[in-house]
MARTOR-785330 format. One line per field, with one value per residue: residue number from 1; x, y, z of N, C-alpha, C in turn. Coordinates in nm, 3 decimals. Example, Ala and Ser with C-alpha at 12.3 -4.5 7.8 and 13.67 -1.06 7.14 Angstrom:
2
nr: [1/2] $
n.px: [1.319/1.285] $
n.py: [-0.569/-0.225] $
n.pz: [0.780/0.708] $
ca.px: [1.230/1.367] $
ca.py: [-0.450/-0.106] $
ca.pz: [0.780/0.714] $
c.px: [1.320/1.290] $
c.py: [-0.330/0.003] $
c.pz: [0.780/0.787] $
% end
This chain:
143
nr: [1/2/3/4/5/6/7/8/9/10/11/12/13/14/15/16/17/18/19/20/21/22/23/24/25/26/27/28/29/30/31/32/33/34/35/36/37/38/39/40/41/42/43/44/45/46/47/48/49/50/51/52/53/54/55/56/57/58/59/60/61/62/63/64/65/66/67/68/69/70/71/72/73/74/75/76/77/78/79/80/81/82/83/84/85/86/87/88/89/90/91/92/93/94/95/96/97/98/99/100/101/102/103/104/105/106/107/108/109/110/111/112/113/114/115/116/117/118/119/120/121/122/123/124/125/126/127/128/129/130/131/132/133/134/135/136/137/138/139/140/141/142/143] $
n.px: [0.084/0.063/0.121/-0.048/0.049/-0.105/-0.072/-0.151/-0.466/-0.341/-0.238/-0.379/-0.308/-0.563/-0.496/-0.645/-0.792/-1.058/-1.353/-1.453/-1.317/-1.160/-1.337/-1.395/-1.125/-1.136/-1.383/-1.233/-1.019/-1.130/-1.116/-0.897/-0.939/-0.807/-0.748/-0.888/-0.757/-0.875/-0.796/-0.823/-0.596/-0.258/-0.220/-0.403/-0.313/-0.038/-0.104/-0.282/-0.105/0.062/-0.057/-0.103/-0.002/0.081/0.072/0.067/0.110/-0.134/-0.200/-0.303/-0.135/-0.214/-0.307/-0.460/-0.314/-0.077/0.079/0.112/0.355/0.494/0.439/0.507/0.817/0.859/0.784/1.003/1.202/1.131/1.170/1.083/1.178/1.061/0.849/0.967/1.067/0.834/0.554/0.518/0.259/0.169/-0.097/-0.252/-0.462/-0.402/-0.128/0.162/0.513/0.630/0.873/0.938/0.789/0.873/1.095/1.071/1.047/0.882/0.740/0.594/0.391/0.147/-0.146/-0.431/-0.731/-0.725/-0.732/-0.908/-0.699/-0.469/-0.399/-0.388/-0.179/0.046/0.055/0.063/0.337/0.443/0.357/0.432/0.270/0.278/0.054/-0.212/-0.529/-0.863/-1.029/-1.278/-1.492/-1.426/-1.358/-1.149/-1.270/-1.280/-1.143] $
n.py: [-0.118/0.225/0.518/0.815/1.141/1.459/1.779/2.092/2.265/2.581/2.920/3.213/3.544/3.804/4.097/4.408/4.682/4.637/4.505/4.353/4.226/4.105/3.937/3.786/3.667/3.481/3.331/3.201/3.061/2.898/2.590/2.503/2.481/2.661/2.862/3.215/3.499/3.856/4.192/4.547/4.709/4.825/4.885/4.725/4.485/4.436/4.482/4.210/4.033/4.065/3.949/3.668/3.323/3.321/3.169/3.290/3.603/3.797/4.036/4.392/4.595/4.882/5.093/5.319/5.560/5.355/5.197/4.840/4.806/4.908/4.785/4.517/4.579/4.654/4.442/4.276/4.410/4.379/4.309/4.084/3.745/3.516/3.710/3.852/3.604/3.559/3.468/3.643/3.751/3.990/4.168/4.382/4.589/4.780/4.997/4.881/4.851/4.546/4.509/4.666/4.608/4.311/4.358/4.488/4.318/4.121/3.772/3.682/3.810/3.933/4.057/4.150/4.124/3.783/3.462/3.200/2.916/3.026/3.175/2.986/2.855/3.009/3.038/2.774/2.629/2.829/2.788/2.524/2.337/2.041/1.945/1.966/2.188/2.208/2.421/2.718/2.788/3.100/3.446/3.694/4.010/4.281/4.543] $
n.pz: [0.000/-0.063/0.063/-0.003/-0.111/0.017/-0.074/0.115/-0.019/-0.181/-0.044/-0.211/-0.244/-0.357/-0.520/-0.611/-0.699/-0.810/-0.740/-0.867/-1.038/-0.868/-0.734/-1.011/-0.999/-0.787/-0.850/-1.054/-0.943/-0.779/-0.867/-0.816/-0.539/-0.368/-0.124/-0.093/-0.031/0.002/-0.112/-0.113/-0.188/-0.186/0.100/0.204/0.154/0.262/0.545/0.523/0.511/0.661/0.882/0.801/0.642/0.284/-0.039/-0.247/-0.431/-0.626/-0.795/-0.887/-1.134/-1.161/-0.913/-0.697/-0.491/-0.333/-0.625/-0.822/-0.865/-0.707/-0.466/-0.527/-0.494/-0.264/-0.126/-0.161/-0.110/0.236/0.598/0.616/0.548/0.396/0.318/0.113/-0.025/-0.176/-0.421/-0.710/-0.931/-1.151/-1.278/-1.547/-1.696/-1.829/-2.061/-1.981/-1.920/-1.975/-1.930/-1.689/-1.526/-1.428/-1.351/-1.131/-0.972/-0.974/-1.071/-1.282/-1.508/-1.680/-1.926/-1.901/-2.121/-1.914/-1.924/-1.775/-1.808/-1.898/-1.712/-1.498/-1.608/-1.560/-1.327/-1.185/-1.178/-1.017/-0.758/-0.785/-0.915/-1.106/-1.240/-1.478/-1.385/-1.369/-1.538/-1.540/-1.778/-1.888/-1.931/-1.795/-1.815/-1.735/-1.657] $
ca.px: [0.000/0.137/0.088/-0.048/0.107/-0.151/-0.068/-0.286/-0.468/-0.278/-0.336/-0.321/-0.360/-0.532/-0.472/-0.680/-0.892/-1.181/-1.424/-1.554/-1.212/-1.113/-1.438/-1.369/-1.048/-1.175/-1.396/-1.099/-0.914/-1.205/-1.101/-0.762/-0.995/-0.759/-0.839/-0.862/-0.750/-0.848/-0.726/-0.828/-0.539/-0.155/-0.207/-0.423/-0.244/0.054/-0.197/-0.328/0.046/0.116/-0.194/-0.190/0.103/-0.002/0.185/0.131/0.020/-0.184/-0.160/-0.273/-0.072/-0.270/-0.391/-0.434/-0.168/0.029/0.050/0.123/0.484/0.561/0.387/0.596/0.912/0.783/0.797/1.108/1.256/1.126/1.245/1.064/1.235/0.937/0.781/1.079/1.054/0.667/0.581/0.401/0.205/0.109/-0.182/-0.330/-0.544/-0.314/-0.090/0.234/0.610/0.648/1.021/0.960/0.719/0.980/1.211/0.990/1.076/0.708/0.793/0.508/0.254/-0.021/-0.219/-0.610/-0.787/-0.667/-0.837/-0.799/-0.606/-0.364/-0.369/-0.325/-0.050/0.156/0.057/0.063/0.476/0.467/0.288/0.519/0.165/0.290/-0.054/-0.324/-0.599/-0.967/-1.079/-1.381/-1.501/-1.495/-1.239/-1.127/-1.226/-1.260/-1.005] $
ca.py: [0.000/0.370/0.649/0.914/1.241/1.566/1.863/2.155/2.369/2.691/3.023/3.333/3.667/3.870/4.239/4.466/4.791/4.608/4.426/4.246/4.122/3.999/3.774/3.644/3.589/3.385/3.193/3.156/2.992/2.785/2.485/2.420/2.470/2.761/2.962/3.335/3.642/3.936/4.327/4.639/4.839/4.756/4.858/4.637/4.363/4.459/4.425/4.077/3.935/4.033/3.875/3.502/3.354/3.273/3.074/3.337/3.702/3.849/4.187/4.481/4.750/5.027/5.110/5.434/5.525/5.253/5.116/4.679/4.802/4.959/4.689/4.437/4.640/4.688/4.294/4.203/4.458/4.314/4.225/3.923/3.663/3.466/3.796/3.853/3.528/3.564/3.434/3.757/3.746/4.136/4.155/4.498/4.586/4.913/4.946/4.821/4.817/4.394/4.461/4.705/4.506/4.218/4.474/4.568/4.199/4.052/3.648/3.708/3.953/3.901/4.116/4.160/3.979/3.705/3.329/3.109/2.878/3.124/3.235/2.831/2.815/3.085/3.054/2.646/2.651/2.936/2.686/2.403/2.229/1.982/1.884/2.127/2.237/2.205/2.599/2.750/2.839/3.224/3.548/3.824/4.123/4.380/4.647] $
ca.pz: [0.000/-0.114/0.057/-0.138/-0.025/-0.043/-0.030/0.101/-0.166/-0.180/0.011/-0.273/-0.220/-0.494/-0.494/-0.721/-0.650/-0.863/-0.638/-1.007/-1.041/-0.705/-0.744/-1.108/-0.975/-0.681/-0.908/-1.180/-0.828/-0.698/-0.892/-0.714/-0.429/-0.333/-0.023/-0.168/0.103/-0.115/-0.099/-0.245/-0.189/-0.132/0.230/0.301/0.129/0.370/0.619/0.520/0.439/0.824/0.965/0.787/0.562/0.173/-0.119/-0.423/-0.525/-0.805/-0.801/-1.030/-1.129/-1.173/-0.845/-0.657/-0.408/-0.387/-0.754/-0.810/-0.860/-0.562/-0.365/-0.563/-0.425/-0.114/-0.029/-0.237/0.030/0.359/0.649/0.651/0.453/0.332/0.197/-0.004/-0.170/-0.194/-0.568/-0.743/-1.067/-1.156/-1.358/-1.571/-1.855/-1.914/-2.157/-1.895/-2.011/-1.934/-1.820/-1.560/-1.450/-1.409/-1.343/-0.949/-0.895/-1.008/-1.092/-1.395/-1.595/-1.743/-1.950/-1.925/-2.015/-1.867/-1.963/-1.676/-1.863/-1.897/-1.524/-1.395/-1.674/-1.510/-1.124/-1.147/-1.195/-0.860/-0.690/-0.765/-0.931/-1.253/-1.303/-1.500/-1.307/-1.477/-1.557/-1.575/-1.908/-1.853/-1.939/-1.687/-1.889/-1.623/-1.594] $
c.px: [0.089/0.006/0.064/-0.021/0.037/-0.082/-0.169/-0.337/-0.417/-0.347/-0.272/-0.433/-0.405/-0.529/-0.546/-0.801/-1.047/-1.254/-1.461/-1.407/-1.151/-1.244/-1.407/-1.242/-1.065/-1.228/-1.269/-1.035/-0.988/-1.186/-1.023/-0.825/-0.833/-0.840/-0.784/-0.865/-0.747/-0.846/-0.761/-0.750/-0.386/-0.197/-0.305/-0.367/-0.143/-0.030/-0.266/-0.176/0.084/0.007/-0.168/-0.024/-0.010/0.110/0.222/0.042/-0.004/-0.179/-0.187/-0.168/-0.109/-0.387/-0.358/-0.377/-0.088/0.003/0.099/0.332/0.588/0.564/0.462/0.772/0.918/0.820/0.940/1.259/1.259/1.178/1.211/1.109/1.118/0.855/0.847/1.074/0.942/0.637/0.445/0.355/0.155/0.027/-0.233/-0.331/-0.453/-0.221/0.090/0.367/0.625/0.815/1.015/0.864/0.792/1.063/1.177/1.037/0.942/0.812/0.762/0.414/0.202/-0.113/-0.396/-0.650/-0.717/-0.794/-0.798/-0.694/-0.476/-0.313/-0.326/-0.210/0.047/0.176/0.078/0.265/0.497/0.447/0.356/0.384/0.240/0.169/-0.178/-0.422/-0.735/-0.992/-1.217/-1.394/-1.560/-1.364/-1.238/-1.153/-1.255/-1.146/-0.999] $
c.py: [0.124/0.411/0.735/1.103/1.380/1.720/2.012/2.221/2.501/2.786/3.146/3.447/3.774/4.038/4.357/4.547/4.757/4.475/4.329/4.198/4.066/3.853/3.734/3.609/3.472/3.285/3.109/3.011/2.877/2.642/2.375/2.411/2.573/2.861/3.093/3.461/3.756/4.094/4.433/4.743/4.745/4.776/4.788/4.497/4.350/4.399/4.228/3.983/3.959/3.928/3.697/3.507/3.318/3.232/3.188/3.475/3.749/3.989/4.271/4.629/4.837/5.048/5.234/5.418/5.466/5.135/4.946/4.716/4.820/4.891/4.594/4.445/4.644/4.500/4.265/4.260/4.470/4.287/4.076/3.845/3.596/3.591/3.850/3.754/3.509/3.533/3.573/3.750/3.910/4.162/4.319/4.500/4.727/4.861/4.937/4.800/4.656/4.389/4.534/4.637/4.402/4.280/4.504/4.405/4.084/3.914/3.657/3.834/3.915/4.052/4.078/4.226/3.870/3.581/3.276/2.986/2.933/3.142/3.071/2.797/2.916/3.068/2.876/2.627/2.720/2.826/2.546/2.291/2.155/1.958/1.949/2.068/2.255/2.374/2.593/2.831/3.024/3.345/3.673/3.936/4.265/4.477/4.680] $
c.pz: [0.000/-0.023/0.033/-0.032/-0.094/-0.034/-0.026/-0.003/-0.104/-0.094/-0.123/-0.249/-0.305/-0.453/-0.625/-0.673/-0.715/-0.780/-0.746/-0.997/-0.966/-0.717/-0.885/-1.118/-0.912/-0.767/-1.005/-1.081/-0.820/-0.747/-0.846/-0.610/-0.344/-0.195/-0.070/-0.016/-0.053/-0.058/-0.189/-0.262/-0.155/-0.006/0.305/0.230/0.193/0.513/0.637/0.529/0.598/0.905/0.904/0.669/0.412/0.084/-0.219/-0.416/-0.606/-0.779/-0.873/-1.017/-1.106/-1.067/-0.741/-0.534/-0.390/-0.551/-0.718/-0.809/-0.778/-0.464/-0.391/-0.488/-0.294/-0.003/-0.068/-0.125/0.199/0.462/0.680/0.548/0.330/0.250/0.128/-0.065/-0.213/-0.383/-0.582/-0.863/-1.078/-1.296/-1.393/-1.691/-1.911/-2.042/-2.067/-1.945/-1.926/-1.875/-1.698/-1.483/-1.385/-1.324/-1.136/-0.876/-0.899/-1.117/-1.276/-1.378/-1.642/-1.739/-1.948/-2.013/-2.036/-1.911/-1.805/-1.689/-1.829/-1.757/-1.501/-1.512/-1.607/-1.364/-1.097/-1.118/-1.058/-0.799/-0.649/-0.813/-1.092/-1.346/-1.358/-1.419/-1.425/-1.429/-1.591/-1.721/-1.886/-1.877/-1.890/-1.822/-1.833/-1.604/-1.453] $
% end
């Protein structure tokens, strides 16, 4: 008899001043059976990232006062270790240069809209998942 060895479903944190896209993120998630902590501002994603740990964040750029880039910076400079290696995906419908994006220390980008395909092809790899993830038939088009 084998042991079959689970591991839990993920905790990710999405980050995005749009209340419509924090939920069709959540559903996008619900398949991994993902527990979703969600944020409409970097400071309270600072806020949530002290309170509870999590595996991965989504992040948008384009958000008032603290933008996704700054917030990206913001952890990569930490003193907590773990939120320096925090895996970040930074997601926006702008029009975004893709290296400074990279460039803030963000793992991935992704433009919107986003398929979920797409999203569990970039965040499954963060995750350390080999195995795809069934998606909902549905495309982030929300700015």
């Amino acid at each position: 008899m084998t042991d079959k060895v689970t591991t839990p479903p993920p905790t990710i944190l999405v980050v995005d001043d749009s209340l419509t896209v924090r939920r069709i993120l959540t559903v996008y998630l619900a398949p991994m059976r993902a527990t979703v902590v969600d944020a409409k501002s970097a400071t309270e994603a600072m806020a949530a990232l002290s309170a509870r740990p999590v595996d991965l964040m989504i992040a948008d750029v384009s958000m008032p006062e603290i933008d996704g880039l700054t917030l990206v910076k913001m952890l990569r400079s930490h003193v907590n270790a773990p939120l320096r290696r925090l895996p970040v995906v930074l997601l926006t419908g702008a029009d975004v240069n893709r290296a400074a994006a990279l460039a803030s220390g963000a793992n991935a980008f992704l433009t919107k809209p986003v398929s979920p395909s797409e999203l569990f092809r970039v965040i499954g790899p963060l995750l350390g998942q080999t195995s795809p993830v069934p998606v909902v038939a549905a495309k982030l088009s929300t700015s």
